[in-house]
One Martini backbone bead per residue (centre of mass of N, CA, C, O) as a GRO file, in nm:
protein
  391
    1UNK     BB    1  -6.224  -6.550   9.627
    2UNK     BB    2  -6.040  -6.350   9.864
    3UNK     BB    3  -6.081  -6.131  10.047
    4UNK     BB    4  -5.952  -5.839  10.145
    5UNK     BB    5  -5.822  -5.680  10.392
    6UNK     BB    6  -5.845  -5.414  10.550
    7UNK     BB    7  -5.662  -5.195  10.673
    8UNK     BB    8  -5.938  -5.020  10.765
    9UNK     BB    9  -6.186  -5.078  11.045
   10UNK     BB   10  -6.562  -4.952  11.150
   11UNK     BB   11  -6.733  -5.069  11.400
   12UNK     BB   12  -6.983  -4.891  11.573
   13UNK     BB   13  -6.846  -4.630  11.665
   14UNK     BB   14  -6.773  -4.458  12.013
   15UNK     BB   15  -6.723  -4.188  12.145
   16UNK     BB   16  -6.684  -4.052  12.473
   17UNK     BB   17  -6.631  -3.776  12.710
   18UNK     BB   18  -6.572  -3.697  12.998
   19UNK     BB   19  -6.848  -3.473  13.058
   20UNK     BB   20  -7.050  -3.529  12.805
   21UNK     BB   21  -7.338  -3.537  12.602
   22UNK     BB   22  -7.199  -3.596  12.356
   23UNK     BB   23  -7.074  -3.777  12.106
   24UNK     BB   24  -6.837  -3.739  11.901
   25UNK     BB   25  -6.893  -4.014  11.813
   26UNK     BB   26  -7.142  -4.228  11.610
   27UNK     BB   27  -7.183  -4.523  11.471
   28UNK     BB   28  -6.906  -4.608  11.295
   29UNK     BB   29  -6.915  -4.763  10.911
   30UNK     BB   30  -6.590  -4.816  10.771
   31UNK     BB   31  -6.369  -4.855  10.511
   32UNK     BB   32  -5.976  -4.911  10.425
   33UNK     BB   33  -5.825  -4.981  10.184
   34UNK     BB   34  -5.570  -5.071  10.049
   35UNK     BB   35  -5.397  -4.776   9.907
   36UNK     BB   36  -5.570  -4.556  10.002
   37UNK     BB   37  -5.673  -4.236   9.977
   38UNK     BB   38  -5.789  -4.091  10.309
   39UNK     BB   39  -6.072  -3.820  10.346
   40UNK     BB   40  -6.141  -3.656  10.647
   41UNK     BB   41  -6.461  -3.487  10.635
   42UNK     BB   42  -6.532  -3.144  10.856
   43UNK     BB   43  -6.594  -2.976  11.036
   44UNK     BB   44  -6.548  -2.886  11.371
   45UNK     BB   45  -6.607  -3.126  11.571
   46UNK     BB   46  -6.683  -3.374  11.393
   47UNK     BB   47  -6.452  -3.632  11.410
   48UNK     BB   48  -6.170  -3.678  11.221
   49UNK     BB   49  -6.033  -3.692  11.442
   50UNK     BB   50  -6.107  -3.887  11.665
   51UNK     BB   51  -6.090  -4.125  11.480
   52UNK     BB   52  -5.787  -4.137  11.392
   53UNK     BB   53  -5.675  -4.184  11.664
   54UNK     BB   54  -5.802  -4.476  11.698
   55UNK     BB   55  -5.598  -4.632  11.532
   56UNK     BB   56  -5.348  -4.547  11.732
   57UNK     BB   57  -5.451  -4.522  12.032
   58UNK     BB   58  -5.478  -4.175  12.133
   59UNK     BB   59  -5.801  -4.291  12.132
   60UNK     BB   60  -6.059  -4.418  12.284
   61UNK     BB   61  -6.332  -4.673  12.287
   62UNK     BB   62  -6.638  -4.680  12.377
   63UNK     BB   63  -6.753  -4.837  12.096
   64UNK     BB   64  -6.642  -5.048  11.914
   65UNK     BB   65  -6.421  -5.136  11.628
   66UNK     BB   66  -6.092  -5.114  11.552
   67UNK     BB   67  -5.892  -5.223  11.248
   68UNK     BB   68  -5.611  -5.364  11.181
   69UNK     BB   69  -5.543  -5.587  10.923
   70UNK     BB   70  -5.803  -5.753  11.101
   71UNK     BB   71  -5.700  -5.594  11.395
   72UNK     BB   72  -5.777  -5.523  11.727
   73UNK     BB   73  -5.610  -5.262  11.858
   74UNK     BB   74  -5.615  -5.391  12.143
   75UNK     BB   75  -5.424  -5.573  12.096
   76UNK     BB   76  -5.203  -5.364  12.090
   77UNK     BB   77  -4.935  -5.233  12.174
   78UNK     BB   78  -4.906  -4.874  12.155
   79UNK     BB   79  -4.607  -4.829  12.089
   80UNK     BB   80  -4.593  -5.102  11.872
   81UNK     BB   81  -4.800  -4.935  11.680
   82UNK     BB   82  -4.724  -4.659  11.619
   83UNK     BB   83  -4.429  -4.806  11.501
   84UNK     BB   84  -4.654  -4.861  11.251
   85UNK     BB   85  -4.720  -4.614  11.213
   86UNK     BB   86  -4.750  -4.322  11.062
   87UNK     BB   87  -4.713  -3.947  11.146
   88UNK     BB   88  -4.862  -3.611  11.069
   89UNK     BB   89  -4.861  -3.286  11.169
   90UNK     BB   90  -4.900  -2.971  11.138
   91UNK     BB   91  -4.580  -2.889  11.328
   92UNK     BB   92  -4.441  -3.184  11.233
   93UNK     BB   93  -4.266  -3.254  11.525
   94UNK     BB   94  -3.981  -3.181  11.536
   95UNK     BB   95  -3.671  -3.182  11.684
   96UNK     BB   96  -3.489  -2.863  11.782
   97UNK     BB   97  -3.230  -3.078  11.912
   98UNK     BB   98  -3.219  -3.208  11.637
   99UNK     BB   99  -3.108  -3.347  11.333
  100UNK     BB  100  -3.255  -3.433  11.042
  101UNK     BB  101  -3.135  -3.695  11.084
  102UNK     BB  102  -3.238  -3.747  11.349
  103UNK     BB  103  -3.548  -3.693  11.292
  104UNK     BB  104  -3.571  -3.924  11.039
  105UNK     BB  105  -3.465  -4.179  11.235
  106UNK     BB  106  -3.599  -4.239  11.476
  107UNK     BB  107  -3.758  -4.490  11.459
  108UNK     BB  108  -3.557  -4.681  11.349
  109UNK     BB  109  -3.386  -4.628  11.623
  110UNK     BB  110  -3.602  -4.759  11.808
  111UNK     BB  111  -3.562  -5.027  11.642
  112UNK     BB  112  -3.294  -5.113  11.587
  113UNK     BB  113  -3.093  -5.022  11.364
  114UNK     BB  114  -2.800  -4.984  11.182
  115UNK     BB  115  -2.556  -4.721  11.086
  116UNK     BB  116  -2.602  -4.795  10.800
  117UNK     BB  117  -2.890  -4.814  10.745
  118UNK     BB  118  -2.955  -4.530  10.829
  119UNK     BB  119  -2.780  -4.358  10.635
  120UNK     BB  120  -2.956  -4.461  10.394
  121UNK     BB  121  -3.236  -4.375  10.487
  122UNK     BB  122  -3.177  -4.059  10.515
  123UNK     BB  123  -3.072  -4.041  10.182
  124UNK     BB  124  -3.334  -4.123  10.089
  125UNK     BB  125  -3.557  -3.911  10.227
  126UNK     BB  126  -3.446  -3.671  10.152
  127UNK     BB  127  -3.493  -3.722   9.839
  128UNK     BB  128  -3.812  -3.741   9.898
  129UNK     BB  129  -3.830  -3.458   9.981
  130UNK     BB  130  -3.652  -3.278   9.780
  131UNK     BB  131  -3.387  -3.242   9.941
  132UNK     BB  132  -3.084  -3.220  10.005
  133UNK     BB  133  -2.808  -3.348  10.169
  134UNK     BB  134  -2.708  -3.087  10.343
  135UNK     BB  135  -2.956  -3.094  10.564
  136UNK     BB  136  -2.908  -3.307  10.752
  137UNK     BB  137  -2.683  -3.101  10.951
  138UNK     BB  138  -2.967  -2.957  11.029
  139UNK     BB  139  -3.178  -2.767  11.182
  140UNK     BB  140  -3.553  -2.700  11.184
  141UNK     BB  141  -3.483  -2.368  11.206
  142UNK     BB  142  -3.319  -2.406  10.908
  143UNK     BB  143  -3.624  -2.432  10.801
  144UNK     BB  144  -3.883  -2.401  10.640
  145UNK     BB  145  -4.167  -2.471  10.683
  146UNK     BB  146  -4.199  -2.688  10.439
  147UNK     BB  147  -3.946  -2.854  10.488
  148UNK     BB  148  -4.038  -2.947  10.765
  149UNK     BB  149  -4.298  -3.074  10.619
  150UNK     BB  150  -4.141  -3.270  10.470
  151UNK     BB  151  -3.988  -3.419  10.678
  152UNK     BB  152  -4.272  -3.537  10.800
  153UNK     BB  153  -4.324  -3.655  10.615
  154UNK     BB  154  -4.087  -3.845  10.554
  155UNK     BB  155  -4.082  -4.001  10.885
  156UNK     BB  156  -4.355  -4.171  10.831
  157UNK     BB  157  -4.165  -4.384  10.621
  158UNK     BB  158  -3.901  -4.470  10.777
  159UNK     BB  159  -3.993  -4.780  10.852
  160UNK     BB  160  -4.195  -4.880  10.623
  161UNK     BB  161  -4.503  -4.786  10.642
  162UNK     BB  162  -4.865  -4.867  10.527
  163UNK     BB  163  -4.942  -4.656  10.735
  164UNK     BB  164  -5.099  -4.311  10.711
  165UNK     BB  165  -5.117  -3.996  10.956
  166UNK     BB  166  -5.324  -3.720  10.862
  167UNK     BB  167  -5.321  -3.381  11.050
  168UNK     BB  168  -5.341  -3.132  10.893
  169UNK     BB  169  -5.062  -3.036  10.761
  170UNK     BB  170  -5.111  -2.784  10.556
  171UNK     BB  171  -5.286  -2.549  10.748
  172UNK     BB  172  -5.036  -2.324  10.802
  173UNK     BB  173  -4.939  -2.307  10.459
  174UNK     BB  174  -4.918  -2.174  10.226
  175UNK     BB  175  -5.073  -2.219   9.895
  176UNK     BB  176  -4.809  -2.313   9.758
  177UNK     BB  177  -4.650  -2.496   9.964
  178UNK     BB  178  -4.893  -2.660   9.979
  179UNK     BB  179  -4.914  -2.794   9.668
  180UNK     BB  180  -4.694  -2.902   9.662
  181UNK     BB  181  -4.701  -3.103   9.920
  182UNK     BB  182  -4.961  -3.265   9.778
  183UNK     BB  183  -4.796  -3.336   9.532
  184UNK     BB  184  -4.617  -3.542   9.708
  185UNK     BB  185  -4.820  -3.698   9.851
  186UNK     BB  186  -4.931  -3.820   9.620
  187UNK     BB  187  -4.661  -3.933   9.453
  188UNK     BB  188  -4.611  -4.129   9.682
  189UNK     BB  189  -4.849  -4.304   9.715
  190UNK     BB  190  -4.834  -4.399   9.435
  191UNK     BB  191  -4.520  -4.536   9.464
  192UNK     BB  192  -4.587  -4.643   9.730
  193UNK     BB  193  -4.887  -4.783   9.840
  194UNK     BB  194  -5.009  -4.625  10.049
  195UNK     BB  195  -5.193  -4.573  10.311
  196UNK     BB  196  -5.411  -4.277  10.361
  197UNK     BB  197  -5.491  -4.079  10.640
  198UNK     BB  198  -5.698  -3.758  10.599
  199UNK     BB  199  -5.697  -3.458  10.778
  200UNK     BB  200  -6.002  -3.187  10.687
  201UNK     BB  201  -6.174  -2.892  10.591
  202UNK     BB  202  -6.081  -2.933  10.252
  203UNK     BB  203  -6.228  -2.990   9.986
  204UNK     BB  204  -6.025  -2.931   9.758
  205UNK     BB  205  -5.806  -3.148   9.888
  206UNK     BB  206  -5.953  -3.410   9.867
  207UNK     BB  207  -6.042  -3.415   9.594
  208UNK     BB  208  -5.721  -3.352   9.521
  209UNK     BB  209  -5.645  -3.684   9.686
  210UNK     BB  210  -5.892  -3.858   9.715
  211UNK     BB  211  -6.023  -4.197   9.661
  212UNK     BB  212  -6.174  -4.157   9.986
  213UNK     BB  213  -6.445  -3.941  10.103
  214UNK     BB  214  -6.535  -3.870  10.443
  215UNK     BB  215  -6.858  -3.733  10.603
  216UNK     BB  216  -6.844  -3.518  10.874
  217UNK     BB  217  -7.131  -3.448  11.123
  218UNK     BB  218  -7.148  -3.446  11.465
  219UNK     BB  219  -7.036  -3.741  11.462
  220UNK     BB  220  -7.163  -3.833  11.143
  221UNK     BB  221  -7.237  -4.003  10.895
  222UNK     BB  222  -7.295  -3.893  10.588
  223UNK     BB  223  -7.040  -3.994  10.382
  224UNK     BB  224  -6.937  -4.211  10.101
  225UNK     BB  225  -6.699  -4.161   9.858
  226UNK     BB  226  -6.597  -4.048   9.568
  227UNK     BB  227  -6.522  -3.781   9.448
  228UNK     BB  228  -6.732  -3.822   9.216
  229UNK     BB  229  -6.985  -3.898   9.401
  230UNK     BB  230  -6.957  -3.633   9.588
  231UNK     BB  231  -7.024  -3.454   9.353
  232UNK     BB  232  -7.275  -3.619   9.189
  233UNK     BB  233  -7.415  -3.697   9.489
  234UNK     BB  234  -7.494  -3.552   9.740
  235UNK     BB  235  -7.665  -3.652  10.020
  236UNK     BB  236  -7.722  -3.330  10.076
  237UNK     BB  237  -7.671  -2.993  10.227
  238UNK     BB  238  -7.424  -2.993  10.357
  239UNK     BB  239  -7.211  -3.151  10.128
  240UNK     BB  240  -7.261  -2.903   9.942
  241UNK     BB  241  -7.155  -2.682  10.135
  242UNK     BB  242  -6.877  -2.805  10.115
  243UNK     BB  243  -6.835  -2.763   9.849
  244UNK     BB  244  -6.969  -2.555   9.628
  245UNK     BB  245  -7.086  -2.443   9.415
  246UNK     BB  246  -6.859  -2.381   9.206
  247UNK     BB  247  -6.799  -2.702   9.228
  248UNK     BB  248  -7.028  -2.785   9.137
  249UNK     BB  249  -7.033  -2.669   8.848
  250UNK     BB  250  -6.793  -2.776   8.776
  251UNK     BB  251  -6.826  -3.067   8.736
  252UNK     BB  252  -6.946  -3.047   8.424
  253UNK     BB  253  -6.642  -3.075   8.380
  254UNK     BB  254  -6.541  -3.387   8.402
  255UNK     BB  255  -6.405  -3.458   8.075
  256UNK     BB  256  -6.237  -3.229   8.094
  257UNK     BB  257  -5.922  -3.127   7.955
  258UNK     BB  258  -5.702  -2.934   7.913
  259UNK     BB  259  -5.592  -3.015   7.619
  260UNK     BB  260  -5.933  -2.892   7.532
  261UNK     BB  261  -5.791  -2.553   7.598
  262UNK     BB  262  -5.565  -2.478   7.509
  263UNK     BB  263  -5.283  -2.327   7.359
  264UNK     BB  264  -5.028  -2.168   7.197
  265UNK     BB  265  -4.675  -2.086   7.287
  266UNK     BB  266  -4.477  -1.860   7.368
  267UNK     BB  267  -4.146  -1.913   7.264
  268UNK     BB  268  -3.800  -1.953   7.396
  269UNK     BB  269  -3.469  -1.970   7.393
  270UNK     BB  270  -3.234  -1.986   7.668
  271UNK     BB  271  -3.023  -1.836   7.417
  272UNK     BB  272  -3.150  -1.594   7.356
  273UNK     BB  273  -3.194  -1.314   7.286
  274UNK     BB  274  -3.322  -0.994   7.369
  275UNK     BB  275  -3.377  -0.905   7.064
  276UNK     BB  276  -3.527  -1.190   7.020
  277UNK     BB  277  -3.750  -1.121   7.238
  278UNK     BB  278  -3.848  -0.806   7.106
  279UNK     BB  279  -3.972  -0.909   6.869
  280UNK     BB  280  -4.187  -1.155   6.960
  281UNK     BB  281  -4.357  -0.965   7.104
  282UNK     BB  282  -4.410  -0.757   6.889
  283UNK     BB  283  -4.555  -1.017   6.707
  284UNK     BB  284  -4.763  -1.120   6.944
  285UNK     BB  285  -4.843  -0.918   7.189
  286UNK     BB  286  -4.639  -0.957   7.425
  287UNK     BB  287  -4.503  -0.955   7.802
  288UNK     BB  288  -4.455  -1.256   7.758
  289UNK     BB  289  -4.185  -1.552   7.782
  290UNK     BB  290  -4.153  -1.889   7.730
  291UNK     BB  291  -3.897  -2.092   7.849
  292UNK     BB  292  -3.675  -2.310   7.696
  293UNK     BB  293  -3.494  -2.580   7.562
  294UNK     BB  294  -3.409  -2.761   7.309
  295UNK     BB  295  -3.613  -3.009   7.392
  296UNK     BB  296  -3.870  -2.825   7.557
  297UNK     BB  297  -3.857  -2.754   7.832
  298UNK     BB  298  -3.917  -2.595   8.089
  299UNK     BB  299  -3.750  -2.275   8.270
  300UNK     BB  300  -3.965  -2.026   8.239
  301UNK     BB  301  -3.954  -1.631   8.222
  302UNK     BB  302  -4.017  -1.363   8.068
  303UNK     BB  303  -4.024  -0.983   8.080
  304UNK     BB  304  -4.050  -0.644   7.973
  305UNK     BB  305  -3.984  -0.508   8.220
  306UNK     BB  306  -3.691  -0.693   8.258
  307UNK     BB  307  -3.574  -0.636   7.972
  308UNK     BB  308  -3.557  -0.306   8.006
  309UNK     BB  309  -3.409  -0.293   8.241
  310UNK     BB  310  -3.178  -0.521   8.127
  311UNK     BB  311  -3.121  -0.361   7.847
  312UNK     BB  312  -2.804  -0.417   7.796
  313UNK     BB  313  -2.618  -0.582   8.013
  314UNK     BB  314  -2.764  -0.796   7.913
  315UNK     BB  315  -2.774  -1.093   7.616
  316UNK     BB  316  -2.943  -1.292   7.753
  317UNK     BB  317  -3.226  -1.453   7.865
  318UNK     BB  318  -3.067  -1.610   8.116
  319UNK     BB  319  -3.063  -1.385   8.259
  320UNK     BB  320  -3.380  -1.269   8.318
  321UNK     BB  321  -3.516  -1.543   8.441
  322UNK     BB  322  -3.816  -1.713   8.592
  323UNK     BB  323  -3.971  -1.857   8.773
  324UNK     BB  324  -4.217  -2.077   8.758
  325UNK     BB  325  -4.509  -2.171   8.986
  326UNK     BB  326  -4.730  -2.289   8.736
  327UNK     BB  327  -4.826  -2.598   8.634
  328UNK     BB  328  -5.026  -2.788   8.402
  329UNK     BB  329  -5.149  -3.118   8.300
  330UNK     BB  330  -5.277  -3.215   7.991
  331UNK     BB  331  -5.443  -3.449   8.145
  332UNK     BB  332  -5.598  -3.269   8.348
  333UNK     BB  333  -5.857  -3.188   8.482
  334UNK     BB  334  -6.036  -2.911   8.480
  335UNK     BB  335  -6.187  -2.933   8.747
  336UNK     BB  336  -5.893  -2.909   8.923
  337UNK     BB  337  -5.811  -2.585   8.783
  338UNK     BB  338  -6.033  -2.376   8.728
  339UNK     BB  339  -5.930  -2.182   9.032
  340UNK     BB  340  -5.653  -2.118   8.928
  341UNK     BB  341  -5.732  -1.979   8.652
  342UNK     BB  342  -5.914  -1.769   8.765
  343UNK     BB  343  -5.702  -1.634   8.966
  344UNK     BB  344  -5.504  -1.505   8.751
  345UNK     BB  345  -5.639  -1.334   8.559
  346UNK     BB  346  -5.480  -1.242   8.303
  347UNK     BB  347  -5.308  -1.501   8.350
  348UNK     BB  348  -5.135  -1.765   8.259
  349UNK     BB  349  -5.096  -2.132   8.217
  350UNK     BB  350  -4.883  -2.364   8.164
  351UNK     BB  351  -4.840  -2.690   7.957
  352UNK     BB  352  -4.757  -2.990   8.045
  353UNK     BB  353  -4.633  -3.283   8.061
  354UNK     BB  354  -4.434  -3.566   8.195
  355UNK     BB  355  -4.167  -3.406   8.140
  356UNK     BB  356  -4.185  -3.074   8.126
  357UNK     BB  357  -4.307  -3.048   7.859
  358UNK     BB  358  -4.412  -2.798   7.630
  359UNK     BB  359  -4.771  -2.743   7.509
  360UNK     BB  360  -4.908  -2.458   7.628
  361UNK     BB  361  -5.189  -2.299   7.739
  362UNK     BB  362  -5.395  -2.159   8.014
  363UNK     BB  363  -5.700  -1.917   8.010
  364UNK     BB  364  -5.966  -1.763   8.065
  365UNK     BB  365  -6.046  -1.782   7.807
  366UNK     BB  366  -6.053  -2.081   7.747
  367UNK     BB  367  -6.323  -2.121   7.909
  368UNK     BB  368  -6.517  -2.041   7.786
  369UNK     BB  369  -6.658  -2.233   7.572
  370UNK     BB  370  -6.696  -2.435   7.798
  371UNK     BB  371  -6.899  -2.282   7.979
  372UNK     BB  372  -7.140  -2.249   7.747
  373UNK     BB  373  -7.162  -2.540   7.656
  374UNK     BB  374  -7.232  -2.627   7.978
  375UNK     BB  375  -7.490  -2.422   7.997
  376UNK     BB  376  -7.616  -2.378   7.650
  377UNK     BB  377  -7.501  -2.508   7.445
  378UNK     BB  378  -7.524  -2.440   7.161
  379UNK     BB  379  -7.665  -2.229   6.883
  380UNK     BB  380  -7.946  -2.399   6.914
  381UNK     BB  381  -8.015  -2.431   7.190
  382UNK     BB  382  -8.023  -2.113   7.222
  383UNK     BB  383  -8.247  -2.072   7.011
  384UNK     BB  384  -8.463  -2.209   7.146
  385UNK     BB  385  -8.458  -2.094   7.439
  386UNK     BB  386  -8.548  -1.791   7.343
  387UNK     BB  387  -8.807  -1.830   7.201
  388UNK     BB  388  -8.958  -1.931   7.433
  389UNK     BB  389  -8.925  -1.679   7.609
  390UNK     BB  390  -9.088  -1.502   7.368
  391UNK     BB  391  -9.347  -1.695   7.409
   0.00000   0.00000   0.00000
């Protein structure tokens, strides 16, 4: 069987930047396969950026070989290399003088594509960006920062490349705005088996992206290996720091799934009055209720303050319902959700399936029982640990 050449390999790579005394990066040597979500990570200085930038040459190799596709970059021409690969950074990169369609379809027309092709490119990426096709002819500065930064993902994919280079993209981008987006880079990613090189600095962000996670300090190759390697594996105290206790605590939690800590919700339907909403809450002694529709999706939610504020000048539900902001699905593991879920205060998570019907809600109380347990084990080997400490 013919083994499958890497999408991207480094052997040996060295960078020295002129007047420097020490490397950038020195004699760094591993493998990005076909299809691959890889995530570069590591303090600022360490080299992350500096060898990224080095698959599309826009940064030189003082020692060692950078491969695409089983081809040594300096044999490619930089500008027909760079055509080849999407690349998407921090500050989106959009042309401030074009129309986002103009924008969009940028590498596609230097590649000089036919404009019934273009027209197309633009409304396909548009929908894959997830907003409006009324878009395409605004300029990037009547989009929110996080819009403009959907535009910069998906304008990285108009060639239809399959290697993606993403340099801390969301690191500008508040908690919300950024969650959302790396939620659509995972979906698009798995959805059309694109290869990408992702650099962060963020543990949190590699684990929950990240098929294979780099971590470099100072210039060295520390650690390669899956999230789960990464995190139950550890290969130092620096690796730990980057990690961070909370995250080894959670790690723990490694094969509990949502839907095993879940509660029932109190939900609503979309049509019901307020007065059936106010006897609801009556009944279960709660302050929110989640609204579905006929057919269980979930579509929102109402508070007593505002049913109170607004009762009765209007009388449906769908009158006062406010957007979900936050929602996890019921196959996703704890471990993934923990610090969302405590980060809630008293409020809980909705949880939702693949179709975004409601399945159930998940609380901070409901985290209890499976940290006793896995800290503490159950409740006679609690009773053996007592004992022994008492003798």
């Amino acid at each position: 069987m013919v083994k499958e050449i890497p999408m991207v390999e480094f052997k040996n790579v060295t960078k020295i930047y002129p007047k420097s005394k020490q490397p950038a990066v020195e004699n760094i040597n591993f493998k990005i396969d076909k299809g691959e979500f890889c995530c570069l990570i590591g303090t600022s200085g360490s080299g992350k950026t500096t060898l990224m930038r080095m698959i599309n040459r826009m940064n030189s190799i003082t020692k060692g070989e950078v491969l695409v596709n089983g081809k040594n970059v300096t044999e490619f021409n930089p500008v027909s290399l760079r055509r080849r690969i999407g690349y998407v950074i921090q500050n989106n990169g959009l042309m401030p003088h074009m129309t986002i369609r103009e924008n969009i379809v940028l590498v596609p027309k230097l590649l000089k594509w036919p404009k019934e092709k273009l027209a197309e490119e633009a409304k396909r990426l548009i929908k894959m960006a997830e907003l409006p096709e009324s878009f395409l002819d605004r300029y990037p500065v009547e989009l929110s920062g996080g819009q403009q930064q959907r535009i910069g993902v998906v304008r990285a994919l108009a060639a239809n490349q399959n290697l993606i280079l993403m340099d801390e993209p969301f690191g500008a981008l508040d908690p919300i705005t950024r969650e959302s987006l790396q939620t659509l880079v995972q979906n698009l990613q798995v959805q059309l088996g694109k290869t990408i090189v992702f650099v962060t600095h963020d543990m949190d962000e590699a684990l929950k992206l990240a098929t294979k996670i780099v971590v470099l300090h100072d210039g060295q190759l520390i650690q390669v290996g899956t999230p789960e390697e990464i995190l139950h594996h550890p290969a130092n105290d620096f690796v730990k720091s980057l990690i961070g206790e909370e995250r080894l605590s959670e790690a723990k939690y490694e094969t509990v799934k949502v839907k095993n800590v879940m509660t029932a919700p109190v939900k609503i339907n979309l049509g019901a009055s307020l007065t059936d909403a106010l006897t609801m809450m009556k009944e279960h002694r709660v302050d929110t209720l989640l609204v579905v529709d006929d057919d269980n999706h979930l579509k929102g939610y109402i508070s007593i303050t505002d049913l109170q504020r607004k009762y009765p000048e209007v009388s449906t539900v769908s009158d006062i319902m406010l957007p979900v902001t936050a929602t996890v699905e019921s196959d996703e593991y704890l471990r993934d959700n923990f610090s969302r879920i405590l980060s809630r205060n008293g409020q809980y998570i909705p949880v939702v399936d693949s179709a975004n019907k409601l399945v159930g809600i998940v609380t901070r109380s409901s985290l209890v029982n499976v940290v006793y347990e896995k800290i503490w084990g159950d409740k006679s080997t609690l009773k053996t640990q007592t004992e022994k400490k008492a003798n």
